[in-house]
Every structure is written in C-alpha cells, then in structure tokens.
C-alpha positions as a printed Julia matrix, in Angstrom:
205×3 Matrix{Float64}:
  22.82   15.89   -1.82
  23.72   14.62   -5.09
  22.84   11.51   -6.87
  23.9     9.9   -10.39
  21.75    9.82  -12.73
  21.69    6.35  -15.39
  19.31    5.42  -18.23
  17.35    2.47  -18.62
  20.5     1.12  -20.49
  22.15    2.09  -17.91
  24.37    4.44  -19.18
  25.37    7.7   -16.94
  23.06   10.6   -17.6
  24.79   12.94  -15.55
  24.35   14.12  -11.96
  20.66   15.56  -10.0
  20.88   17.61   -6.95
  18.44   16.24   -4.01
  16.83   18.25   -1.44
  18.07   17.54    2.08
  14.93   18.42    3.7
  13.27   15.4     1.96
  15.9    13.06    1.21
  18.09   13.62    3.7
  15.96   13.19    7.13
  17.32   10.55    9.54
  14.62    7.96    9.02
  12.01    7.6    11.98
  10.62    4.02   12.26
   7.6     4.59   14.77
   6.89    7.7    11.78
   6.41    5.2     9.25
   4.98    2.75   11.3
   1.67    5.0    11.84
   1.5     5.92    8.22
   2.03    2.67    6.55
  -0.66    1.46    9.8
  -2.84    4.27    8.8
  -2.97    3.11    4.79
  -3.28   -0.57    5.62
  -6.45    0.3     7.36
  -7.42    2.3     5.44
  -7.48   -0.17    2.44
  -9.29   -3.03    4.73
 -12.25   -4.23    3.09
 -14.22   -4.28    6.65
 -16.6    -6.97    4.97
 -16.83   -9.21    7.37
 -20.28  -10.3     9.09
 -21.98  -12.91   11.26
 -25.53  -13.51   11.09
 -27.26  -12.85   14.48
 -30.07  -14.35   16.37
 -32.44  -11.65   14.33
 -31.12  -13.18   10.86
 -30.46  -16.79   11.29
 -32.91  -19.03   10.14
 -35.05  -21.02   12.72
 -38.36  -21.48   13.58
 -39.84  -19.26   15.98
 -41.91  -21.73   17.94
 -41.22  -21.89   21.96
 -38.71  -25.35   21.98
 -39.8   -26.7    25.2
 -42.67  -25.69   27.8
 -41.97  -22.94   30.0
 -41.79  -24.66   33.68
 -41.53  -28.67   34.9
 -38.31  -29.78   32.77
 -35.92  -29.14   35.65
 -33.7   -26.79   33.0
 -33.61  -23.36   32.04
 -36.32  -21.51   30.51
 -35.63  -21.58   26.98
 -37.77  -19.25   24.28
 -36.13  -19.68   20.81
 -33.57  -22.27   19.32
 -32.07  -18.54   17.89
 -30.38  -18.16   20.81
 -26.57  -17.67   21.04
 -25.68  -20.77   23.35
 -27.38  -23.19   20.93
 -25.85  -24.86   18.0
 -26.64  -22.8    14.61
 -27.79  -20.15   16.96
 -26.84  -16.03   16.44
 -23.62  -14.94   16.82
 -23.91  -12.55   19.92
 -21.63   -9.41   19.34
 -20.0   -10.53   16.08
 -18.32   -8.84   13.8
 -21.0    -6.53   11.67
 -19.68   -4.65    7.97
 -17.77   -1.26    9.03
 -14.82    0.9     8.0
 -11.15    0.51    9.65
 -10.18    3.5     8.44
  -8.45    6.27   11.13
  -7.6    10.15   11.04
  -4.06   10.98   10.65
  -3.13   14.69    9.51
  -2.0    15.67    6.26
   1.09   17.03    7.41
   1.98   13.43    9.57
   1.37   11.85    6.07
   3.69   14.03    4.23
   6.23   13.95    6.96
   5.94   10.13    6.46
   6.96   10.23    3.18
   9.69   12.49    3.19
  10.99    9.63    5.67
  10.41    7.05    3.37
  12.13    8.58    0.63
  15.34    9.63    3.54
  15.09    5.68    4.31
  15.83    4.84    0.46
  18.26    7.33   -0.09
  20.12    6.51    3.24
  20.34    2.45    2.77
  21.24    2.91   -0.67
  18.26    1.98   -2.54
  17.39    4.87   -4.37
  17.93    5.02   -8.16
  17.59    8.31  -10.27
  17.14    7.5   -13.81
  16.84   10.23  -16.74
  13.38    9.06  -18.06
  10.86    6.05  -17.99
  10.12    5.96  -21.65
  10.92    2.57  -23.72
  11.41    2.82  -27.47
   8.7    -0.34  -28.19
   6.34   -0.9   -25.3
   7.19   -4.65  -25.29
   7.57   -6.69  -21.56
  10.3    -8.81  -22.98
  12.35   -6.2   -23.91
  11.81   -3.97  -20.93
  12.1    -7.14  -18.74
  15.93   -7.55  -19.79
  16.94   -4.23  -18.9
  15.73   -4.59  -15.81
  17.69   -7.82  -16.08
  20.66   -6.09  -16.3
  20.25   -3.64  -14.5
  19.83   -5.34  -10.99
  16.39   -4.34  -10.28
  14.59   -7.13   -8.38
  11.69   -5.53   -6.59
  11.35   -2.13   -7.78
   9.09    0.69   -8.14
   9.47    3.54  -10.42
   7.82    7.3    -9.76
   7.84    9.45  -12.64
   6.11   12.8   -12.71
   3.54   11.52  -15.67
   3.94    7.65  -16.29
   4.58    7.15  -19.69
   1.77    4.99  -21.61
   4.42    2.91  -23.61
   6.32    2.44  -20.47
   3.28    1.4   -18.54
   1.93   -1.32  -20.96
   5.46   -2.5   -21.21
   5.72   -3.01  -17.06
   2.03   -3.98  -16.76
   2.76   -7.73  -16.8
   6.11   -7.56  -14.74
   5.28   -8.78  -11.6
   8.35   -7.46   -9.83
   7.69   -3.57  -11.01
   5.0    -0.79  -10.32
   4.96    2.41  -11.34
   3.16    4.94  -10.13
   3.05    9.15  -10.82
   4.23   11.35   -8.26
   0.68   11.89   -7.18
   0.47    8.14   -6.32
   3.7     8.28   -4.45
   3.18    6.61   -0.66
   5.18    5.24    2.16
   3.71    1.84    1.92
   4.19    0.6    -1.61
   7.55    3.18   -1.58
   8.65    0.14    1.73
   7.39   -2.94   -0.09
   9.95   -2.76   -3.01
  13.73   -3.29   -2.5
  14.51   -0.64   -4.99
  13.03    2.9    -5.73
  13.57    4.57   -8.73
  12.98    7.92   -9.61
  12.77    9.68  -13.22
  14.6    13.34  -12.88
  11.28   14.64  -13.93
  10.0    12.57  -10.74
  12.34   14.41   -8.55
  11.29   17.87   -9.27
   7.64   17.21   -9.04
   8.08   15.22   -5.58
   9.91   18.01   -4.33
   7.26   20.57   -5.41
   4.55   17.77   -4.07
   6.31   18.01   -0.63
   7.78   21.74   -0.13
C-alpha cells in the first residue's frame, strides 16, 4: 500500500510504501474493544473506599439493654443498618487492571492503525521538526492543514516540536514506543512521520 507523503507546510514529499500486514487488516471492532477495555482499566485509579463498621467513629458503649425493649438486640451504633454506621461490603482500594497477551495487544494495534488507514484518516508526513519551537506558529499550520484532533507518532519526538505542541490542546504526540490503540481511537486524525513508519513496522513485525 502506498501513501503520500506532505510536510508540515504541506507540500508533497513524495510517496512511502505501507505494509499490508499492519495497515491493511480489515479492522475488527470486538479486537479493539478488549484492548482499548484492557488500557482503560488498566489506567483506573481503584481509589475508592468506604469506611466500615471497624473504622467509623462511634462510641463503643452497648446503645440499649440487652432484653425488655420489645426490639432487636442491638450491640453497637457501628452497625451497618444505622445512620453513620459502616458500610457493609463497600468498595475497599484495589487494582482494575486484567491480563491480556502481548500478542492480543499488538494484534490490536495493527487494527487500529488498518482502521485509520481504511477510513481515511491516516496522514504520513516527512518529519515532525518545526524551525522555532513556538505554539503560535505551529498552531497555524495545523490551521491549514485541516488537523482538528490529531495525534502525531514519530520514531523520536523532536524536543522543538514537542514544546511547540505542548500547549495545543487538540495535538499529542507520542514516540513509536508510546504508540496504543486507545489514544491512536480518541483523535480524528493520525499522523505519522516516515521515520514513524519504519520504526512501527519494526515495533510490530
């Protein structure tokens, strides 16, 4: 598969030949499902915590006497059925995270890269690399080149480049090690340096 490569100007740069096997799949949904499911989970803070009858704080002393009342025998105020009581079974502080295989994870990104490249939203460009690393500047390019929501994968990110995107919201970039299907999904256009392309395909052969 060939693609047309631009510049950031976007000027043509030429063509660069794509792999099939990785950017020419017929994109799987339920693939990327699990893999973006898998990353989502495991970024999940799994903070969350109720206090229960053992940590809430109440006095210990017996509320009522044990027999003649007519009610229930009642010990501690702690207990779950009582206003500002424990929280029986809540949620306690634990990891989300699940197994998936390395090769189900690579799969899924050769998908998600077959899903950009097959609806049209894949850009190649010939490098990342700004002549002044100033947001303004690099913010009308993008301007004028269409670029909305993007994300650009180079093989090393380029310092300038990176200090020049930092405070465009609508941009990441990320290195070819950082590549994944989730942020790779989130962004209406990906764009990939020809230095990108090689080390993605030498990432996923």
């Amino acid at each position: 598969m060939q693609a047309t490569a631009i510049t950031l100007t976007g000027e043509s740069a030429g063509t660069v030949e794509l792999d099939d096997a990785i950017f020419g799949l017929e994109p799987r949904a339920d693939i990327l499902h699990r893999v973006v499911r898998w990353q989502r989970a495991k970024a999940q803070a799994g903070t969350h915590s109720t206090l229960t009858r053992a940590e809430v704080s109440y006095s210990t002393k017996k509320i009522y006497r044990q027999k003649g009342t007519g009610g229930a025998r009642h010990g501690s105020k702690k207990a779950s059925i009582f206003r500002h009581g424990g929280i029986s079974k809540g949620p306690k502080p634990h990891s989300h995270a699940h197994d998936l295989n390395k090769k189900f994870r690579r799969l899924g990104l050769m998908h998600a890269l077959s899903a950009k490249a097959r609806a049209g939203e894949l850009v190649v460009i010939e490098e990342a690399r700004v002549g002044e690393a100033k947001t303004r500047m690099l913010a009308k390019q993008l301007d004028t080149l269409g670029w909305k929501r993007a994300l650009v994968i180079d093989a090393t990110v380029d310092e300038g480049f990176a200090r020049a995107a930092r405070n465009i919201e609508t941009l990441d970039v990320l290195p070819v090690i950082g590549a994944n299907v989730y942020d790779i999904l989130r962004r209406d256009t990906l764009v990939l340096t020809r230095a990108g392309v090689e080390a993605l395909e030498a990432r996923l052969k």
